[in-house]
C-alpha positions in Angstrom: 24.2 -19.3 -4.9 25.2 -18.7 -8.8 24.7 -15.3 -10.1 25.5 -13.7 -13.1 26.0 -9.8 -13.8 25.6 -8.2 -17.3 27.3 -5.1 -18.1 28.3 -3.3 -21.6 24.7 -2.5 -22.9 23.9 0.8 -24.3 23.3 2.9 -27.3 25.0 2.2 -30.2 24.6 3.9 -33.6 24.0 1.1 -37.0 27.1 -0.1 -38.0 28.8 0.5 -34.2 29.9 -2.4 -31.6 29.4 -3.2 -28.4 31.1 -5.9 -25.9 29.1 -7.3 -23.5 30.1 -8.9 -20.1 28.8 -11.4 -17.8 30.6 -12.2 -14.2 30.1 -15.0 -12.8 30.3 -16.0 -9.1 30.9 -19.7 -9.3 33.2 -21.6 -7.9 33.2 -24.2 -10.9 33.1 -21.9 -13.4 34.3 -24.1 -16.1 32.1 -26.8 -15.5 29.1 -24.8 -17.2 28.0 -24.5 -20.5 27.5 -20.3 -21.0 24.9 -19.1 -23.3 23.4 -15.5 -24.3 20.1 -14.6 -25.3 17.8 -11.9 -26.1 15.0 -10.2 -26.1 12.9 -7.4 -28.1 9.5 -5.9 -26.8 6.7 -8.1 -28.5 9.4 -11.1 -29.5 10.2 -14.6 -27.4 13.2 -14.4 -25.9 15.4 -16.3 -27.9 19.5 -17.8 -28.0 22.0 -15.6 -29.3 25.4 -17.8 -28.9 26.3 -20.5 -27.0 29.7 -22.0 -26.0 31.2 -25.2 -24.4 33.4 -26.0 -20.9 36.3 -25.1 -22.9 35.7 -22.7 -25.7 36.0 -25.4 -28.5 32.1 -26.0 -29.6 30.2 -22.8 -30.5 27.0 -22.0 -31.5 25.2 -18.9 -33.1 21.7 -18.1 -34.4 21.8 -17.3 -37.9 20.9 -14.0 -37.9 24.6 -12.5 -35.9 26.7 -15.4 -37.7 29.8 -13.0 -38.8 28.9 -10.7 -36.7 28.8 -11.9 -33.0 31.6 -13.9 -31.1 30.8 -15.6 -28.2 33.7 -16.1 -26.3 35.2 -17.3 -22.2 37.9 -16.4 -19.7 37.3 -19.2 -16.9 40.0 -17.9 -15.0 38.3 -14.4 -14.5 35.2 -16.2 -14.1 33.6 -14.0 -17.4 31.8 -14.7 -20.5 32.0 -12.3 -23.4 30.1 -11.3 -26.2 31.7 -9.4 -29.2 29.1 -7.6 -31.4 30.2 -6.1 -34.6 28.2 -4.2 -37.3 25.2 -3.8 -35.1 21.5 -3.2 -36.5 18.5 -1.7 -35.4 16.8 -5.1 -35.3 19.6 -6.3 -32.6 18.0 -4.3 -30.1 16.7 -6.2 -27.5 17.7 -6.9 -23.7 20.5 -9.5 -23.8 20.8 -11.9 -20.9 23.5 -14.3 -19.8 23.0 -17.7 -18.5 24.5 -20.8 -17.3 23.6 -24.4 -17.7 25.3 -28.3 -16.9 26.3 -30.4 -19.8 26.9 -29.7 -23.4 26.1 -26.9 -25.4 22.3 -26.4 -25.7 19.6 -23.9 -27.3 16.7 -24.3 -25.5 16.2 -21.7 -22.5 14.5 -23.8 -20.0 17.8 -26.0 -20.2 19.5 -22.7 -18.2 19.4 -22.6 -14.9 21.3 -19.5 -14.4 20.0 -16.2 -15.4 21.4 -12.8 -15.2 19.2 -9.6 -15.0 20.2 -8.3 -18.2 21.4 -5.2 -20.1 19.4 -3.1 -22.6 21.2 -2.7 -26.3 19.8 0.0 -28.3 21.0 0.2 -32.0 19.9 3.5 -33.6 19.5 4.0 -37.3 
């Protein structure tokens, strides 16, 4: 079976970074389409990037553009997300997922699902 493993959450202050991680155990990594999404207490759970087989086609919700960077290493098998200048309203528990085909938005595309990691951002 597929599973993915967040690590890298925590408690950051406003302004701060973080770098999350997601390990895969796949053995056609780079066949998948890796996205990351979120969510806060009360909120739907909604996509935070998104990017392709090979890194090229890159997607991010407004609200992190600047901020966040999505990125892959196929040959460790890992998906990464960068976040810079952090706010309190990023808090939320951020989940990595995996999908087949090109790069889409929409959870219920995702098959994959890790368990998540809780990001705190502190003002």
């Amino acid at each position: 079976q597929v599973q993915l493993v967040e690590s890298g959450g925590g408690l950051v202050q406003a302004g701060g970074s973080l770098r999350l991680s997601c390990a895969a155990s796949v053995r056609t990594f780079s066949s998948y389409v890796l996205g990351w999404f979120r969510q806060a207490p009360g909120k739907e759970r909604e996509i935070v990037a998104a990017i392709s087989w090979r890194g090229v086609t890159r997607y991010y919700v407004d609200s992190v553009k600047g901020r966040f960077t999505i990125s892959r290493d196929n040959a460790k098998k890992t998906v990464y997300l960068q976040m810079d200048s952090l706010k309190p309203e990023d808090t939320a528990v951020y989940y990595c997922a995996a999908a087949v085909g090109v790069v889409v938005t929409t959870s219920n595309e995702y098959g994959y699902w890790g368990q998540g990691t809780q990001v705190t951002v502190s003002s």
